[in-house]
Backbone as CSV, one residue per row, in Angstrom:
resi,resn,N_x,N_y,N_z,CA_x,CA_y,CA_z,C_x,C_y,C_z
1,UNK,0.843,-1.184,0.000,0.000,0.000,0.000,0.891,1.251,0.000
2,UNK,0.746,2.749,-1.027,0.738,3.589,-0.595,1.278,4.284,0.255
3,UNK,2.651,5.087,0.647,2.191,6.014,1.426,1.204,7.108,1.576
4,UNK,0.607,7.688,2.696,-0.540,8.330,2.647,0.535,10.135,2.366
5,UNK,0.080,10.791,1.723,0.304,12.149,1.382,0.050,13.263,2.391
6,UNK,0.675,14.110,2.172,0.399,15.104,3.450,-0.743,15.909,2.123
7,UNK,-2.094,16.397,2.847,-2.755,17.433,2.278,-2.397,18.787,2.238
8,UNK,-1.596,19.587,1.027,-0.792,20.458,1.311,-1.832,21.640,1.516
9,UNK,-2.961,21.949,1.286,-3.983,22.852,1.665,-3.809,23.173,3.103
10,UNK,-4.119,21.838,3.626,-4.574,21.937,5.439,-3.093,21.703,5.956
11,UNK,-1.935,21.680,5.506,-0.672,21.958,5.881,-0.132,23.207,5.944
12,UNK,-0.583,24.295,5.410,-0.916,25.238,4.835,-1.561,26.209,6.019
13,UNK,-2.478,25.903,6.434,-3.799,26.243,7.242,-3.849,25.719,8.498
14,UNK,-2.912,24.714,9.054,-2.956,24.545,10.362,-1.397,24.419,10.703
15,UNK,-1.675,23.685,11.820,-0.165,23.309,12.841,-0.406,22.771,14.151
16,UNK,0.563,21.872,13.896,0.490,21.015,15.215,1.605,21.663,16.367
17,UNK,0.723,21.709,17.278,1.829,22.247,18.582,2.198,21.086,19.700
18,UNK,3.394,21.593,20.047,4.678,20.546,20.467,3.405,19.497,21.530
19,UNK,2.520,19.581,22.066,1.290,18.761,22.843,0.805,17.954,21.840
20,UNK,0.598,18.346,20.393,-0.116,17.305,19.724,-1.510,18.280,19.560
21,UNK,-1.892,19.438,19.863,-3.193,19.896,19.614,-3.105,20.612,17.868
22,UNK,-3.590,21.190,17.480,-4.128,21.472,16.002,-4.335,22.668,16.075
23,UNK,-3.768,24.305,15.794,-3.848,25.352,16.507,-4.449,25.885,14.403
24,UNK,-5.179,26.940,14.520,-5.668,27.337,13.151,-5.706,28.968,13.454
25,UNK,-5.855,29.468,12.308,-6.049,30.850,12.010,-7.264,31.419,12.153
26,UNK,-8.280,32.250,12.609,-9.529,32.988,12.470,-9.697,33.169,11.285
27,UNK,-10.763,33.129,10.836,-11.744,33.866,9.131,-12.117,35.002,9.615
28,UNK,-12.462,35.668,8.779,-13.536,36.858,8.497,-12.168,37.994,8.552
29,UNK,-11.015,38.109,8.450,-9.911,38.979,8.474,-9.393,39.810,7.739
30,UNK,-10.245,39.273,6.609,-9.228,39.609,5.102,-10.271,41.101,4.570
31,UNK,-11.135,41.064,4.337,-11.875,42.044,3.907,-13.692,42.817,4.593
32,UNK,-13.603,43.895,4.293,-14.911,44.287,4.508,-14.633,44.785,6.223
33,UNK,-13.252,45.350,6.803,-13.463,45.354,7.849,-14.094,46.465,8.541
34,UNK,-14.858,47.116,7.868,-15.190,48.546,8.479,-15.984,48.480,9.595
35,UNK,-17.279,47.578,9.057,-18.251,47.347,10.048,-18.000,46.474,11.476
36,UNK,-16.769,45.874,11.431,-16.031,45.322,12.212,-15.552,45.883,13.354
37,UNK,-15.782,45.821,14.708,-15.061,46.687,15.592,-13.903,46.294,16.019
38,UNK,-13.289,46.944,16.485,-11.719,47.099,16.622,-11.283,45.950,17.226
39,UNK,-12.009,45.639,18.678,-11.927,44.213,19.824,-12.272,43.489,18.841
40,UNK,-12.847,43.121,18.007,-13.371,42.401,17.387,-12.126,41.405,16.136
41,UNK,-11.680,43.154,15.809,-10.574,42.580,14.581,-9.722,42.279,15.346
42,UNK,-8.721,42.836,16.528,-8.114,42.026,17.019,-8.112,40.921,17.693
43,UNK,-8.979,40.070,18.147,-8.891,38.986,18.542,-9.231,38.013,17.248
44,UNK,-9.188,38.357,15.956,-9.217,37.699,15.129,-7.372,37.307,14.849
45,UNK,-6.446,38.122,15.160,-5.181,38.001,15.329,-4.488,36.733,15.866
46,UNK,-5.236,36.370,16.822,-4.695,35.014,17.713,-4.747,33.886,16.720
47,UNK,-4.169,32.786,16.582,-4.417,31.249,17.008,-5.564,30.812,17.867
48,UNK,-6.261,29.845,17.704,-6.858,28.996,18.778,-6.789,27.525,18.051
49,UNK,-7.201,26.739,19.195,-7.045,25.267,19.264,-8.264,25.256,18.304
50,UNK,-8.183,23.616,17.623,-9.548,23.282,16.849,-9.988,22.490,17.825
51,UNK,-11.764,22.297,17.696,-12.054,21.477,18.200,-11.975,19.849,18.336
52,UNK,-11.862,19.419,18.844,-11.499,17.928,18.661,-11.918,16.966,17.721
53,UNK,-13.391,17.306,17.491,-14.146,17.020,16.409,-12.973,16.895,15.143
54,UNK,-13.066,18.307,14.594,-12.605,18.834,13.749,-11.301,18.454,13.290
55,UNK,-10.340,18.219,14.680,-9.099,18.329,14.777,-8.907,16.830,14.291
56,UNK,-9.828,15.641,14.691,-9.754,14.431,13.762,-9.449,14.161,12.455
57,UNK,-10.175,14.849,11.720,-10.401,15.405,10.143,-8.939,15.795,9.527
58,UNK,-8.278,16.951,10.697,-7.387,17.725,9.660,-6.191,16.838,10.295
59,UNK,-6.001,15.942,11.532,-4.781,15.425,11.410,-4.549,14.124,10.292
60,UNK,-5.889,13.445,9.892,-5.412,12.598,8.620,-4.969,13.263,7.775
61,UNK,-4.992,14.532,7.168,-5.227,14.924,6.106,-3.668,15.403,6.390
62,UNK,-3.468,16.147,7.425,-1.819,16.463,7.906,-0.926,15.754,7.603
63,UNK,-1.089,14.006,7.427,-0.376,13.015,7.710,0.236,12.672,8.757
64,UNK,1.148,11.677,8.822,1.731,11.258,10.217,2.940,12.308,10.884
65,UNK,3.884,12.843,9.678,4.788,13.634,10.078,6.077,12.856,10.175
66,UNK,6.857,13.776,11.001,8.486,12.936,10.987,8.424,12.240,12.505
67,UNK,8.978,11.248,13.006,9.399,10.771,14.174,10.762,11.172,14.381
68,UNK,11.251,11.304,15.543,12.389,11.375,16.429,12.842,10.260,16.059
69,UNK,14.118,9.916,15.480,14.752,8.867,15.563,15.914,8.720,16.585
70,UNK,15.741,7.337,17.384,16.921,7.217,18.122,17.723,7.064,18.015
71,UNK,19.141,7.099,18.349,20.413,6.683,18.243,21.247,6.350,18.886
């Protein structure tokens, strides 16, 4: 069989942090920000965790990654 491919989209669009969680970018950032208030646009700035749900989905698609090899 196959190796499985990393999905370079959602490689792209996420990241795994050194715990193993799935950290993503906010939407709504890019345009139209007028009507937008200020608290608003900045906390679109951060990272947050995905939900676990979710976070299922995008680590297949991530692939497995590299292992630590011993020596």
């Amino acid at each position: 069989m196959p190796k499985m491919k990393t999905h370079k989209g959602a490689a792209k669009r996420f990241r795994r942090t050194g715990s193993g969680k799935i950290m993503h970018a906010h939407a709504f950032k890019s345009h139209i920000l007028t009507k937008k208030n200020q608290k608003r646009i900045r906390s679109f700035r951060e990272e947050s965790v995905l939900e676990p749900g979710d976070a299922a989905v995008v680590t297949k698609r991530m692939g497995r990654g590299r292992k630590k090899s011993v020596h």
